[in-house]
C-alpha positions as CSV (number, residue, x, y, z in Angstrom):
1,X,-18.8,37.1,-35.7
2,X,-16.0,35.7,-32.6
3,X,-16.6,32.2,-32.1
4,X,-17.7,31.3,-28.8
5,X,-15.6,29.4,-26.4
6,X,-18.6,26.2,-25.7
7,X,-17.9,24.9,-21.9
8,X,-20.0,22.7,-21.5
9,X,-18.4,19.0,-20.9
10,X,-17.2,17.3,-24.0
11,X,-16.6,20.2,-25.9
12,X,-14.1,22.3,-26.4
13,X,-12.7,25.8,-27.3
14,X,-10.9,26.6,-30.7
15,X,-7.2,25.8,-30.3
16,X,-7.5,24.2,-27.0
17,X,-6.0,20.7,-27.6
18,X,-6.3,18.8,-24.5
19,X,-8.5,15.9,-24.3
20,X,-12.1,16.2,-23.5
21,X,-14.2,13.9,-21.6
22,X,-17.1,12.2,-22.7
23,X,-20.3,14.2,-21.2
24,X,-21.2,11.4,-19.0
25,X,-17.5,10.9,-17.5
26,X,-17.3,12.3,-14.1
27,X,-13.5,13.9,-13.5
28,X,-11.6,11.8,-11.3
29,X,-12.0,13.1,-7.8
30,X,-9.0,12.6,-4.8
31,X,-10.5,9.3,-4.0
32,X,-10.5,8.1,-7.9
33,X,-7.1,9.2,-8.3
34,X,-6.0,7.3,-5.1
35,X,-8.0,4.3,-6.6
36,X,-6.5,4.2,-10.0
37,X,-3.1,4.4,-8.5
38,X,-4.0,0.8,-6.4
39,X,-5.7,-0.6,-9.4
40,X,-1.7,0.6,-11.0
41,X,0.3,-1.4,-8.0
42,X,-2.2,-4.4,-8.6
43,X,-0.9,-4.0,-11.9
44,X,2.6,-3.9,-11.5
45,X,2.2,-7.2,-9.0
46,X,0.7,-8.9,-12.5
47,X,3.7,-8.5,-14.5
48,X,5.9,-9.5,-11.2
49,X,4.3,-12.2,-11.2
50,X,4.7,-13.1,-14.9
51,X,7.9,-13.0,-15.0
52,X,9.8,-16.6,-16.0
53,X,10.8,-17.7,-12.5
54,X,8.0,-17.3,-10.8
55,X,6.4,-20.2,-13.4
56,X,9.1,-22.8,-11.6
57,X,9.6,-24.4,-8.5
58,X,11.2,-21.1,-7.0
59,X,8.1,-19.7,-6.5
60,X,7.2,-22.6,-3.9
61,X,10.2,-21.8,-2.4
62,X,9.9,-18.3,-1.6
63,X,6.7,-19.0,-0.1
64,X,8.1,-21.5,2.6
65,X,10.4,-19.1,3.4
66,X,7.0,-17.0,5.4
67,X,6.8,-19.9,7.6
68,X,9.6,-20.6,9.8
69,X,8.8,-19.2,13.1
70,X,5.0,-18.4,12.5
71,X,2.7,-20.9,15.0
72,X,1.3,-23.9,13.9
73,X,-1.7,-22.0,12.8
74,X,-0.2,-19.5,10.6
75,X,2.4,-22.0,9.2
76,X,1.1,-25.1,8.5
77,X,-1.1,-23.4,5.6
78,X,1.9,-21.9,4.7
79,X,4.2,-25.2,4.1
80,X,0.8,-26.6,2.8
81,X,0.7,-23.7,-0.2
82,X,4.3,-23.7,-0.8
83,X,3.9,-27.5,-1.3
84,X,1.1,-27.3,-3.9
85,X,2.8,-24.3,-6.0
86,X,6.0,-26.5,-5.8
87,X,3.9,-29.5,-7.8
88,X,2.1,-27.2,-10.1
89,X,3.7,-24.0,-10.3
90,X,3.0,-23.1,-14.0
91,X,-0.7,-23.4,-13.3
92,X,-1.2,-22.5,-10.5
93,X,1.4,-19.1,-10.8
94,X,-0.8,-18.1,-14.1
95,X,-3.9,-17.9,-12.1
96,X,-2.2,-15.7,-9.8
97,X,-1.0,-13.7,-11.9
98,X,-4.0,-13.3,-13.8
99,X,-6.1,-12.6,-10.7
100,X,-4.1,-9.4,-10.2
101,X,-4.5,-8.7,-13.6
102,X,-8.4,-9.0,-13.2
103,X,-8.2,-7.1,-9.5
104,X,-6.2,-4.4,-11.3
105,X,-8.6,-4.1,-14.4
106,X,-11.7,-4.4,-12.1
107,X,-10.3,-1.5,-10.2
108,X,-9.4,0.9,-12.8
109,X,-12.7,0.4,-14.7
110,X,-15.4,2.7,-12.8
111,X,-18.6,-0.1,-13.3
112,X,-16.5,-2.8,-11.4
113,X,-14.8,-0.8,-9.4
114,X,-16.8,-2.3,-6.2
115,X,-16.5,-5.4,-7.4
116,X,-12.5,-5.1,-7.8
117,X,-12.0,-3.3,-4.5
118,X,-14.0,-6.5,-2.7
119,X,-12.3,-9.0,-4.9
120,X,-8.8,-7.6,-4.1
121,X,-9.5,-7.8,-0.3
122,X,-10.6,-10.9,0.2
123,X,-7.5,-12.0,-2.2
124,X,-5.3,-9.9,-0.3
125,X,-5.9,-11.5,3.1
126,X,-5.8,-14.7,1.6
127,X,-2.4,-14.0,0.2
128,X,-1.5,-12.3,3.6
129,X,-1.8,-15.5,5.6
130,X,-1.1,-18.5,2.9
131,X,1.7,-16.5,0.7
132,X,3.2,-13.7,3.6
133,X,2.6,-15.8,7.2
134,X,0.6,-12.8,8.6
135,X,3.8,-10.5,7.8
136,X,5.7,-12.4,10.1
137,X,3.7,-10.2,12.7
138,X,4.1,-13.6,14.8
139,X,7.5,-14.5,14.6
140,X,9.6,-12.0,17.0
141,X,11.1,-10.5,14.1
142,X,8.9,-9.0,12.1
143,X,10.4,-5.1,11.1
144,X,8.9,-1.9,9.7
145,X,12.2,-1.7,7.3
146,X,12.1,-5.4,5.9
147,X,8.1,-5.1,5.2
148,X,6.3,-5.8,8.2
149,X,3.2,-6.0,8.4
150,X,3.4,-7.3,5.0
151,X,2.1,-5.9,1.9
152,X,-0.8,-7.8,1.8
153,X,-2.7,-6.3,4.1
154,X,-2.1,-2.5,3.8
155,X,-3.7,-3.7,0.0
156,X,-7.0,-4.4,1.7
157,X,-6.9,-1.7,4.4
158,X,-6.3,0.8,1.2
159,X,-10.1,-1.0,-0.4
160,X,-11.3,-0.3,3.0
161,X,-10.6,3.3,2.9
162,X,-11.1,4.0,-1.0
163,X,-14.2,1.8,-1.4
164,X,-16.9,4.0,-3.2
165,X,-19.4,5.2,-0.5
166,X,-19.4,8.2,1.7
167,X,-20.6,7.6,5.1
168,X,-24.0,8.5,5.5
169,X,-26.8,8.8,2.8
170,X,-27.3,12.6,2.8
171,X,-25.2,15.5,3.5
172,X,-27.3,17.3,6.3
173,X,-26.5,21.0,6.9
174,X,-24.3,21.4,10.1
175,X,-22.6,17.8,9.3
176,X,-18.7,18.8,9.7
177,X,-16.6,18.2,6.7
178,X,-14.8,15.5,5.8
179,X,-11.3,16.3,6.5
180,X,-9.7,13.8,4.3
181,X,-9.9,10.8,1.9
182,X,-10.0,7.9,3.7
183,X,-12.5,9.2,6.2
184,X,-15.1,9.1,3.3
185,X,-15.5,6.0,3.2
186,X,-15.7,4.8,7.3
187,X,-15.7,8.4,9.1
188,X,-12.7,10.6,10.4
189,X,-12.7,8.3,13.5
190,X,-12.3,4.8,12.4
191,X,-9.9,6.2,9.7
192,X,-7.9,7.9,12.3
193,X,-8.3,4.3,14.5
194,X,-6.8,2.5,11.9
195,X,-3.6,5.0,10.9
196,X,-3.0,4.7,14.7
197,X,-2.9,0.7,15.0
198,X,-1.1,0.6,11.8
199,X,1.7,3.3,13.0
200,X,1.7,2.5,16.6
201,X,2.3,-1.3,15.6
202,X,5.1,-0.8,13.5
203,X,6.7,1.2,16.3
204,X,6.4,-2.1,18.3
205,X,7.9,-4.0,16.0
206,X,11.0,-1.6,15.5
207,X,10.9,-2.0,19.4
208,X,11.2,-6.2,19.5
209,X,14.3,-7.7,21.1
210,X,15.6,-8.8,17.5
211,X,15.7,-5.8,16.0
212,X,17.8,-3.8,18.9
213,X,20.5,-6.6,18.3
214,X,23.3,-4.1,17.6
215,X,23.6,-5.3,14.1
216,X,20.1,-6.0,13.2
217,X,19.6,-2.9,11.0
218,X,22.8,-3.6,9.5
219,X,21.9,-7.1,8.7
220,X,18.8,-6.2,7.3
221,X,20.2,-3.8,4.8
222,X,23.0,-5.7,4.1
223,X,20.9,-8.7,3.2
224,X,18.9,-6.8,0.6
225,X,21.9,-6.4,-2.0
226,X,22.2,-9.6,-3.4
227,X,20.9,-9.3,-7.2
228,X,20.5,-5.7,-6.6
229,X,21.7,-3.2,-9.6
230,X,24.9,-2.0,-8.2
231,X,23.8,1.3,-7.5
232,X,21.1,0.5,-5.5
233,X,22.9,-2.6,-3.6
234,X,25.7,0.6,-2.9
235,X,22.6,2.6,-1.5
236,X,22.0,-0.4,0.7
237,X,26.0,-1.0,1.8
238,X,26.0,2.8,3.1
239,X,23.0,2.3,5.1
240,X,24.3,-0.8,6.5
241,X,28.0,0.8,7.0
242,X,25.8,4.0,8.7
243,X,23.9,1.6,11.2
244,X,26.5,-0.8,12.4
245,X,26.5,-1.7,15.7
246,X,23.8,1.1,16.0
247,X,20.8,-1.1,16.5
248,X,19.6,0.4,20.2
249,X,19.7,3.7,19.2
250,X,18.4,3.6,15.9
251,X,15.7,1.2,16.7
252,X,14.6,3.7,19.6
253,X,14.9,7.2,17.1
254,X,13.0,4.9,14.6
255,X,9.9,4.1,17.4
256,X,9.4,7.5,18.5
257,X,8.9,8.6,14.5
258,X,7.1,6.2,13.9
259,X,4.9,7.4,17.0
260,X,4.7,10.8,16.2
261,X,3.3,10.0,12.6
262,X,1.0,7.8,14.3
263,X,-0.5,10.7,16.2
264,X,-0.2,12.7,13.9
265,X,-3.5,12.3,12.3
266,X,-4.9,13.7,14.9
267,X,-3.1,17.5,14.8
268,X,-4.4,20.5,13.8
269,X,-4.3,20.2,9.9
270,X,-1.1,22.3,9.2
271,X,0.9,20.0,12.0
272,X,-0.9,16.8,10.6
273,X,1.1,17.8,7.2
274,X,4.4,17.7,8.5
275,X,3.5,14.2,10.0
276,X,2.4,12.8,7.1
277,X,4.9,14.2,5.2
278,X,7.6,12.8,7.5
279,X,5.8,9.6,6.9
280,X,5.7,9.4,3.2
281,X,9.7,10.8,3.6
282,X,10.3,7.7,5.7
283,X,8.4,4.9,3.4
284,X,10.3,6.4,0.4
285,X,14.1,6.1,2.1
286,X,13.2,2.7,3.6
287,X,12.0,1.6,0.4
288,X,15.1,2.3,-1.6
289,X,17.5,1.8,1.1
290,X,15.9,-0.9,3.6
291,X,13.5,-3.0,1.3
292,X,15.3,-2.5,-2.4
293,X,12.7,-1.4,-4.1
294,X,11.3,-4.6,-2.9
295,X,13.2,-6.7,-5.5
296,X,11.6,-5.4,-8.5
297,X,15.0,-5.0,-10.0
298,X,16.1,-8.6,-9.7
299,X,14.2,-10.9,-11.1
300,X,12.8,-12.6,-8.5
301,X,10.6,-9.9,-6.7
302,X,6.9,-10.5,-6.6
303,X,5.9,-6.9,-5.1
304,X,6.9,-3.6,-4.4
305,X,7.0,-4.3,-0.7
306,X,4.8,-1.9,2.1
307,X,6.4,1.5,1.1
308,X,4.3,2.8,-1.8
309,X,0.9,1.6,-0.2
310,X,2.3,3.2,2.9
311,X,2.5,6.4,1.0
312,X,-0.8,5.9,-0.9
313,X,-2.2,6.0,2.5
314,X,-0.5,9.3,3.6
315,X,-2.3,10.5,0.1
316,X,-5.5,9.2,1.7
317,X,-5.6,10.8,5.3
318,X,-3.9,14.1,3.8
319,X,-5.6,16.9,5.0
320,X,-8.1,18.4,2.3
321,X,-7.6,21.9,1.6
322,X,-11.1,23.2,1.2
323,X,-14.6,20.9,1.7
324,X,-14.6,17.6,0.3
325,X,-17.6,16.1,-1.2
326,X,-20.3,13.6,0.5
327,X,-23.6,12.1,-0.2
328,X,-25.5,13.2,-3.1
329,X,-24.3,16.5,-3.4
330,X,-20.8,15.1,-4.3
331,X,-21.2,12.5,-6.8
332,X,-25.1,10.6,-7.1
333,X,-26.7,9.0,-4.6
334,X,-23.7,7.0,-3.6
335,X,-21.5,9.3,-3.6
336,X,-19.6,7.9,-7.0
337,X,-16.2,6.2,-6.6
């Protein structure tokens, strides 16, 4: 007699080798995917923030360096933190460290994975206005290439937009699909709000008076290759060489990009693609030529910078293909992370 190919869930046919999951393991879905790879960034600030110097005095230092032209409101906590981690920074870096471990953990496990996403923004503001000054959103020259608005909080607006719930308790018939992740979560029009006022801000930014300077795109790259691999810090040098004395022009060409992707969220589908991929093109040259991988490579770095979450949340507003689960009928009565 043939064998029979069984296809039910944790089973598998004869000579078919991949893994099989449990019966009670629900596949990953888009969202869970897009979670799992913010539970991996949490990870990779851990073991940033293990590393030797931040456990010295250094790591005082860096911070201090968010607070020069913040207001007194943003920078006195600031000086206040960088002082502290300056007496105790063996300590006090371990917990750190070791809370992004937890957040990352907490994330990638589906029980706590509620729990982690909450945890990780309420740490992530906290780490946006005592570790990052706001982004230096304050200060006049804040710049979508150096990492405005700061990593911190495009980490919480990602738990936002991933957290484990789809909007509304039941799918009733004639409800329109949900046309991508992140509108899941909060709804295709507060998703779409948020993408603009994220976008449309940066374009301000790359609009302020210091970064038109004609050498302030030069400066900016050229400041990022010190303890750079030479490869990369060569990457950084072209840019520079490429955008000297250009500041105007490129600040203006940068602006209206940054515009159009903040629109473009609201384009038909296949237009809504190009945007977003011209977005995640962006966040992906900036990143190696503007923000150096966000000084992973030296040493000294404590994060990847705003790129990758800025191209996590393309992933999240991509425009799904065919319908996208909600309510019960997707994944349980909560819709399942």
């Amino acid at each position: 007699m043939s064998e029979i190919a069984v296809t039910q869930r944790g089973t598998r046919a004869p000579g078919d080798y991949r893994a099989i999951a449990p019966a009670d393991w629900p596949a990953p879905d888009a969202r869970r995917r897009l979670q799992l790879a913010l539970g991996a960034v949490w990870l990779m600030d851990a073991i940033l923030q293990y590393q030797p110097v931040m456990f010295t005095r250094a790591l005082g230092q860096m911070l201090a360096a968010a607070a020069p032209g913040n207001p007194a409101l943003v920078s006195r906590p600031v000086i206040w933190d960088a002082r502290l981690v300056g007496q105790h920074p063996v300590a006090l870096n371990a917990v750190f460290a070791t809370v992004q471990l937890l957040l990352a953990l907490g994330i990638a496990w589906r029980p706590t994975v509620k729990v982690g996403l909450g945890a990780s923004v309420v740490w992530a503001l906290g780490v946006w206005w005592f570790g990052e000054g706001l982004g230096g959103v304050l200060t006049g020259t804040a710049s979508p290439v150096s990492g405005a608005p700061g990593p911190a909080v495009l980490y919480a607006l990602l738990a936002i937009l991933l957290w484990p719930r789809d909007r509304g308790t039941a799918a009733r018939a004639g409800d329109p699909p949900v046309p991508f992740v992140a509108a899941r979560a909060v709804g295709a029009p507060a998703a779409r709000a948020l993408w603009l006022i994220l976008w449309a801000s940066l374009a301000y930014f790359a609009l302020l008076p210091a970064n038109r300077a004609p050498q302030a795109l030069h400066d900016t790259l050229s400041g990022m290759t010190p303890g750079e691999p030479a490869w990369l810090a060569t990457i950084s040098q072209h840019g520079a060489a490429f955008l000297a004395h250009q500041g105007l022009a490129a600040s203006v060409v940068l602006a209206a990009l940054l515009i159009l992707i903040a629109l473009g969220v609201y384009l038909p589908p296949a237009r809504a693609r190009v945007a977003l991929a011209l977005a995640a093109v962006m966040a992906a040259v900036i990143w190696v030529a503007g923000q150096a991988l966000g000084g992973i490579l030296t040493g000294s770095g404590t994060d990847p910078d705003t790129a990758p979450l800025l191209i996590l949340l393309v992933l999240a507003f991509w425009p799904a293909r065919g319908p996208m689960g909600r309510g019960p009928s997707a994944r349980g009565p909560q819709g399942g992370p």
